[in-house]
Structures are given as structure tokens and as C-alpha cells.
Backbone as CSV, one residue per row, in Angstrom:
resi,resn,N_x,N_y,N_z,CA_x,CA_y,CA_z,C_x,C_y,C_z
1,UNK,6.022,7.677,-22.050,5.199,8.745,-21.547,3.754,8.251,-21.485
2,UNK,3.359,8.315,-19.749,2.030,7.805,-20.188,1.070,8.616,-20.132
3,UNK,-0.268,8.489,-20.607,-0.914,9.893,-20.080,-2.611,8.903,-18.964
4,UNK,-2.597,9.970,-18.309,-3.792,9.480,-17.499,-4.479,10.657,-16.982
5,UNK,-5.781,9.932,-16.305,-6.720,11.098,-16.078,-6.728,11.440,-14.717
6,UNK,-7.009,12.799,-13.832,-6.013,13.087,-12.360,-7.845,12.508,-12.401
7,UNK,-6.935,11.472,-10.706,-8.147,11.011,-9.839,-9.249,11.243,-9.711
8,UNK,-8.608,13.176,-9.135,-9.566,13.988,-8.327,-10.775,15.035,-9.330
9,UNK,-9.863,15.602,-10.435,-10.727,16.475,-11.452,-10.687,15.896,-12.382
10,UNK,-10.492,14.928,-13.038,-10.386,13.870,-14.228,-9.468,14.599,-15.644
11,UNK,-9.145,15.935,-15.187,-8.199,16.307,-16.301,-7.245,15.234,-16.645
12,UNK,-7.125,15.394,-18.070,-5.668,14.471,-19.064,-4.288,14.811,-17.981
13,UNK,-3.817,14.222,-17.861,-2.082,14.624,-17.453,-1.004,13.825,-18.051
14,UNK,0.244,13.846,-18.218,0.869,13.238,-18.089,1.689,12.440,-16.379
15,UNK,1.454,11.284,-16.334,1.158,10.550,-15.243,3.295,10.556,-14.919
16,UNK,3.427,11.339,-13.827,4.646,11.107,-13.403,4.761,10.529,-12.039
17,UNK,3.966,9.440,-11.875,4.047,8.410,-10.421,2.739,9.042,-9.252
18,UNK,2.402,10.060,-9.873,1.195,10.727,-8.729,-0.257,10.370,-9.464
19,UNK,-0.582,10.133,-9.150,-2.012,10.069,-9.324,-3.194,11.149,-9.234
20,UNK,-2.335,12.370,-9.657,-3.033,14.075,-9.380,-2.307,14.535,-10.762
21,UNK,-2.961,15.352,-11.235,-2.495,16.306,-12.116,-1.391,17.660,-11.575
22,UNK,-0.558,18.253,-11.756,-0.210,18.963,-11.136,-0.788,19.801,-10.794
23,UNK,-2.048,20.652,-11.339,-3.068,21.456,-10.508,-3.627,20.841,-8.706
24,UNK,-3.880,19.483,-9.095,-4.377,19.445,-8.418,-3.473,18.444,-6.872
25,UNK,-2.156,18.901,-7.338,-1.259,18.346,-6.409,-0.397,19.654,-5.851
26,UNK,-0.808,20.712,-6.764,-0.156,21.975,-6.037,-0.932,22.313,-5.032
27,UNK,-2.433,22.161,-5.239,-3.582,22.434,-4.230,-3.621,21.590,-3.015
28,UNK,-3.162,20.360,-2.808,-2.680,19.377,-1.876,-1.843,19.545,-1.357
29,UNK,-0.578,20.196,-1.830,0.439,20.672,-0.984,0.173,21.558,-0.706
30,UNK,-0.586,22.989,-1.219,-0.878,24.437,-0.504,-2.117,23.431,1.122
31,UNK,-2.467,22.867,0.719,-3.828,22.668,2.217,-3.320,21.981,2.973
32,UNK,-1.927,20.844,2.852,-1.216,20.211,3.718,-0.687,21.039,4.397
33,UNK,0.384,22.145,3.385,1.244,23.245,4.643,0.174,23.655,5.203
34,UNK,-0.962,24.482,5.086,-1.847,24.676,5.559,-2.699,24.582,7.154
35,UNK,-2.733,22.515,7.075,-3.297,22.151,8.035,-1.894,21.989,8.893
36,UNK,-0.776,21.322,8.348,0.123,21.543,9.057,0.988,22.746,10.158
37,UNK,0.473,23.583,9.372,1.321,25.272,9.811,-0.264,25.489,11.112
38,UNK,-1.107,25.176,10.629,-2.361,24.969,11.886,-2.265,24.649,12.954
39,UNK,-1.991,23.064,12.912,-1.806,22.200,13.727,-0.663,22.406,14.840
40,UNK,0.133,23.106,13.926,1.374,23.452,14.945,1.484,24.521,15.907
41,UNK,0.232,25.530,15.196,-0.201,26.614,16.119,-0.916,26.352,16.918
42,UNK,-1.814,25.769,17.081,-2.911,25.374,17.714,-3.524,23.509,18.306
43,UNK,-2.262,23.384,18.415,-1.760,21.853,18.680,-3.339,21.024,19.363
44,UNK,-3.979,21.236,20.035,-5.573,20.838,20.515,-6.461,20.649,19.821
45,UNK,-6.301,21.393,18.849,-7.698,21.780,17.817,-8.476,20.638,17.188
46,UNK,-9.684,20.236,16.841,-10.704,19.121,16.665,-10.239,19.594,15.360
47,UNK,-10.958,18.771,14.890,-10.911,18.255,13.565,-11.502,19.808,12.743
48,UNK,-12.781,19.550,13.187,-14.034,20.572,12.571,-13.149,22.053,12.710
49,UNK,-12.588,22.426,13.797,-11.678,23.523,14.016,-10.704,23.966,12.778
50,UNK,-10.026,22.995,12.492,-8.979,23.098,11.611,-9.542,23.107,10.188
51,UNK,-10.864,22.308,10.290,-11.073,22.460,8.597,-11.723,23.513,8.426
52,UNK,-12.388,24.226,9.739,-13.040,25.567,9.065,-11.981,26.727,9.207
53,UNK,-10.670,26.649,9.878,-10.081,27.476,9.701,-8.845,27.662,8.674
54,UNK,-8.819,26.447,8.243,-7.792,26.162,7.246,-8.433,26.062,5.577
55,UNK,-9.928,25.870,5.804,-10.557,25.731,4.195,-10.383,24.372,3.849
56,UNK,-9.867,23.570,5.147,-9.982,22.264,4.265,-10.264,20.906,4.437
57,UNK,-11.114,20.508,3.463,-11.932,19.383,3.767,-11.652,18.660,5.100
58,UNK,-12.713,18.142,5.534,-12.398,16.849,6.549,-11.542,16.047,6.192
59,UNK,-12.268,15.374,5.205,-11.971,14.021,4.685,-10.735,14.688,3.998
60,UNK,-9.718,16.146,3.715,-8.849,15.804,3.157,-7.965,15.482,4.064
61,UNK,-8.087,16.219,5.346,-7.099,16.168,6.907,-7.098,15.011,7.525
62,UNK,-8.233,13.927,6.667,-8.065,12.389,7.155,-7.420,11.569,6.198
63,UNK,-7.301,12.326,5.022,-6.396,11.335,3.906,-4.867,11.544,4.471
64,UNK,-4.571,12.988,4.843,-3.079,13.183,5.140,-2.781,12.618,6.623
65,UNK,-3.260,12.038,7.395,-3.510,11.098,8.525,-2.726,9.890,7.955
66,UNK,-4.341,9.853,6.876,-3.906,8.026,6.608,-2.662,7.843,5.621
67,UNK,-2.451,8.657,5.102,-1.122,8.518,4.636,0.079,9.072,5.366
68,UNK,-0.043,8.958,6.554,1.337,9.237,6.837,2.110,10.837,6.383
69,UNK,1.273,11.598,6.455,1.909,12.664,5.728,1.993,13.867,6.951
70,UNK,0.879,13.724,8.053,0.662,14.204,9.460,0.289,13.009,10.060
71,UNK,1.369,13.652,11.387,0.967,12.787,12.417,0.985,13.447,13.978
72,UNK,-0.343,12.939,14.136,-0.621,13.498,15.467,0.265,13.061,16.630
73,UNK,-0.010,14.500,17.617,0.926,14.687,18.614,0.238,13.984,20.075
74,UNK,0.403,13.747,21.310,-0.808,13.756,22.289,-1.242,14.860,22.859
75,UNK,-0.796,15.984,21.736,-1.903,17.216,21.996,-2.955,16.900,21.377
76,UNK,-2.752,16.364,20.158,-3.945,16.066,19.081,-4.747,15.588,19.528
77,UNK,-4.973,14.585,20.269,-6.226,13.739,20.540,-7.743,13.647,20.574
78,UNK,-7.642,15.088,19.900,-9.402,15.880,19.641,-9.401,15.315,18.499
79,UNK,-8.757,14.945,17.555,-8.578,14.650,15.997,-9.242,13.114,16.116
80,UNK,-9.463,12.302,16.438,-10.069,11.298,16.565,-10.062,10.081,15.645
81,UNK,-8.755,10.030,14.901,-7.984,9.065,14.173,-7.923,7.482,14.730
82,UNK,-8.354,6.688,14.103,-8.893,5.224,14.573,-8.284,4.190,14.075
83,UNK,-7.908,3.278,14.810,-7.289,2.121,13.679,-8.160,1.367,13.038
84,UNK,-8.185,0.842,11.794,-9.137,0.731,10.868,-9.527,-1.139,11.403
85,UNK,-9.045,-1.638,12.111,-8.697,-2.889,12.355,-9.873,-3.108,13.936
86,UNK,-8.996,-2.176,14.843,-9.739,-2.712,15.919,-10.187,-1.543,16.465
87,UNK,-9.965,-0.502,16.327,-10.953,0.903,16.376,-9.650,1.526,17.639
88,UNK,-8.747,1.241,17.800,-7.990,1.589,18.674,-7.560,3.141,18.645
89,UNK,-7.085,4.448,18.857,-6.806,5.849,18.826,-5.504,5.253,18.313
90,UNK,-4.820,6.021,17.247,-3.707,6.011,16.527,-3.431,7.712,16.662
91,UNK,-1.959,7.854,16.171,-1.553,9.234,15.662,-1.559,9.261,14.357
92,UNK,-1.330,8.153,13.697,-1.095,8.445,11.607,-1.410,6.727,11.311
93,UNK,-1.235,7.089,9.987,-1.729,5.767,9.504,-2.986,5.508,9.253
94,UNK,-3.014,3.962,9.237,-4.581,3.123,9.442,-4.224,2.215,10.363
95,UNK,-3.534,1.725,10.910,-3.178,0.805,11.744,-2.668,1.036,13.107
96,UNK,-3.043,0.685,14.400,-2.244,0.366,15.801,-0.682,-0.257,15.032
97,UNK,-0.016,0.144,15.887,1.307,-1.205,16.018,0.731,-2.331,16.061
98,UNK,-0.197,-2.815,17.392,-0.116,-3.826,17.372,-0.970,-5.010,16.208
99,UNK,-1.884,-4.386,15.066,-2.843,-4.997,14.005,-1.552,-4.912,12.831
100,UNK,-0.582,-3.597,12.516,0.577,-3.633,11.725,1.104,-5.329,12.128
101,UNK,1.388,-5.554,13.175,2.551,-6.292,13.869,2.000,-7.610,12.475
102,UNK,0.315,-7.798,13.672,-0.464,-8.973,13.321,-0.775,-9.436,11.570
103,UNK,-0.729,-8.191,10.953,-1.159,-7.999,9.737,0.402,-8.659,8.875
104,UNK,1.554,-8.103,9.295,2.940,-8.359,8.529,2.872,-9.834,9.030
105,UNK,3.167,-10.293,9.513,2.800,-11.686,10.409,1.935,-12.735,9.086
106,UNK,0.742,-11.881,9.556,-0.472,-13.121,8.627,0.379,-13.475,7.053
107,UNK,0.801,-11.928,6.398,1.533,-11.605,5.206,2.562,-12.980,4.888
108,UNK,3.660,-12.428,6.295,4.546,-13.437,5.637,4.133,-14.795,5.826
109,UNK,3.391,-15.433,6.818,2.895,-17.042,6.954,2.146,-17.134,5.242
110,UNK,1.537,-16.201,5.114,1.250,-16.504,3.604,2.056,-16.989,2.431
111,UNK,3.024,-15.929,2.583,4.045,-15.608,1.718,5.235,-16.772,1.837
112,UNK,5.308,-17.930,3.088,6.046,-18.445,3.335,5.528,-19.817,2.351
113,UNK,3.596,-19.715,2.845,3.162,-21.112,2.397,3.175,-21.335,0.623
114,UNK,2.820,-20.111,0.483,3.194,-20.036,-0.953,4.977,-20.381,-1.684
115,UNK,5.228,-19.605,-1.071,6.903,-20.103,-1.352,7.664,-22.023,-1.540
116,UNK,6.663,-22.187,-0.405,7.078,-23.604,-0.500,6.170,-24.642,-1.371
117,UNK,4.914,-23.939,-1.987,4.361,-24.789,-2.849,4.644,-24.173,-3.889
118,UNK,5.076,-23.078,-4.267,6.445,-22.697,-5.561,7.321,-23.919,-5.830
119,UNK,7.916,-24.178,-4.523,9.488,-24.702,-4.328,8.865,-26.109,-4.851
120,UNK,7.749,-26.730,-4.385,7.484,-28.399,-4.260,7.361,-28.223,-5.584
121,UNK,6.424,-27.380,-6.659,5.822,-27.203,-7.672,7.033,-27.584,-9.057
122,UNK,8.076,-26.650,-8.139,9.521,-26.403,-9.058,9.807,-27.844,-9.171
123,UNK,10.204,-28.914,-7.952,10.976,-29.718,-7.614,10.078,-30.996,-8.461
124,UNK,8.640,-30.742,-8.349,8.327,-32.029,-8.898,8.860,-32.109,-10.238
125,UNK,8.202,-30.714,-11.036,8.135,-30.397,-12.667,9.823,-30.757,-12.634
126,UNK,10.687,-30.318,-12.297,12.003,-30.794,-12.785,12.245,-32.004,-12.512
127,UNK,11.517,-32.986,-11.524,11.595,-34.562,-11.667,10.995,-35.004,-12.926
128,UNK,9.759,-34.619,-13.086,8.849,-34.920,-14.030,9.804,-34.590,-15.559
129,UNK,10.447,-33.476,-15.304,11.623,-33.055,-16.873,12.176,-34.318,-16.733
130,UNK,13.103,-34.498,-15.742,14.663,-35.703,-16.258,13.622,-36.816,-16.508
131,UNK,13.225,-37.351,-15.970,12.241,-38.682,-15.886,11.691,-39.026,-17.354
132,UNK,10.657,-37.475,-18.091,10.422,-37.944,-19.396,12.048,-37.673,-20.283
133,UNK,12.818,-36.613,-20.187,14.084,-36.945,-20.787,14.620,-38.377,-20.967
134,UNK,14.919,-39.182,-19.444,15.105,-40.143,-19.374,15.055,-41.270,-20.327
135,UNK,13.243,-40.835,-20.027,12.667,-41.965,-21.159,12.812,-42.057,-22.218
136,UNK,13.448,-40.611,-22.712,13.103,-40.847,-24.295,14.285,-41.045,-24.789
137,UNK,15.567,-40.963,-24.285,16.777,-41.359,-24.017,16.885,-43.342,-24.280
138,UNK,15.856,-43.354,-23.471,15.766,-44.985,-23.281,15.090,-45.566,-24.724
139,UNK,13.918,-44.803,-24.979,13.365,-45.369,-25.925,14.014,-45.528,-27.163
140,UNK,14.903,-44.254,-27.307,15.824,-43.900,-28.807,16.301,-44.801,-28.783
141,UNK,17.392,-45.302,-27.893,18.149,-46.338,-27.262,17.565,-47.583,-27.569
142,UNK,16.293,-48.033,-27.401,15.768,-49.184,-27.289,15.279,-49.246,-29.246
143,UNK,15.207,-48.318,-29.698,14.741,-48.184,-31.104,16.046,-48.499,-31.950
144,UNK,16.881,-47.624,-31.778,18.423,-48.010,-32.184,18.636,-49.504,-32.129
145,UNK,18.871,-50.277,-31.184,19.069,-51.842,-31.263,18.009,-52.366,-31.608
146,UNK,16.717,-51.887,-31.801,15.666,-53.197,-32.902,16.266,-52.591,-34.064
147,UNK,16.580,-51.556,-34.480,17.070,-51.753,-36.319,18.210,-52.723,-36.466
């Protein structure tokens, strides 16, 4: 049981994978249905629209963007959601497809070069094992016949 402090109001909680206290994750889900049950009425609506008619923050109707939690329609397009990469119009997220594409890409060439200087790293150190084994194999060996 761990305990931690919520992000947003720094109350104690016990930390069950959210990073909110439950106060303040019931209040996140009441302003999500919220902007959501909005959005669906009024499918056009700017940004500024929805947060003064819904009570809720800008910046919270851009966190549920960037997380994937709403995603705009091409009614939305007053909402003005950007890819964080090349400034491109997105519906959700932080990313275009095409900077995702580029970004998983860069990841795994990383992830590949690393892998193989794991692998060389592995391959020497276990030469480097038998080799001094070897030796000392040899030396016992070579100590044994001078007595």
C-alpha cells in the first residue's frame, strides 16, 4: 500500500495507479462527461465556448485531447488542437500520424542499436569468462606438474 500526494490538490491518498486522489478524479470524470455530453451537442463549438459553458478549464479540455480521452470530430475544428512536433491540426493526442510514424521509427533504430551493443557486450564478457577460466585451468594444471 503506497501512499502519495494527489498531483492536483496535494492531499495524502492512497495511490491506486492514478495520480489524483479520488476527490479529485471524481471531479475529472464529472467535467469530462461534461465537456463530452457538450461537444456532442454542439459539435462546432471553440474551445472558449465549451469552457464557459461547461465550467471547465481550458487547459483541462486540452489535457483530455492530449490524452486521448476526446477526440475531435471534423466538426471540431474550432478546437484548435496541434501536433506538438510540427504544428500540424490533429483530432487527439500530441502527435500527427505522420511525427507518431517518425517518432516509433527513431525509437526502435535506437532500441535496435542498443540491443546489439547489449549482444556484442554479452558476447565479448562471455569470451573474456572461458578465456580467464581457461587459464586458470591451465595454470592449476601447469602448478600440479612442477610439484
Amino acid at each position: 500500500m503506497e501512499i502519495r500526494n494527489c498531483k492536483r490538490c496535494g492531499r495524502l491518498y492512497t495511490y491506486t495507479g492514478i495520480d489524483l486522489c479520488p476527490e479529485c478524479y471524481r471531479q475529472d470524470e464529472e467535467d469530462f462527461m461534461k465537456v463530452r455530453d457538450y461537444l456532442d451537442a454542439h459539435p462546432s463549438a471553440t474551445m472558449l465556448e465549451i469552457s464557459q459553458n461547461t465550467q471547465v478549464s481550458t487547459k483541462k479540455i486540452m489535457d483530455f485531447l492530449k490524452e486521448g480521452r476526446l477526440i475531435l470530430t471534423s466538426n471540431n475544428v474550432n478546437i484548435g488542437l496541434r501536433c506538438e512536433k510540427c504544428g500540424k491540426p490533429i483530432l487527439t493526442g500530441r502527435f500527427c500520424d505522420e511525427c507518431k510514424t517518425k517518432l516509433a521509427k527513431e525509437l526502435m533504430k535506437g532500441y535496435s542499436i542498443q540491443s546489439e551493443d547489449k549482444e556484442e557486450e554479452k558476447q565479448t564478457g562471455e569470451r573474456l569468462y572461458v578465456y580467464e577460466n581457461q587459464k586458470r585451468k591451465n595454470d592449476f594444471y601447469i602448478k600440479l606438474l612442477n610439484y
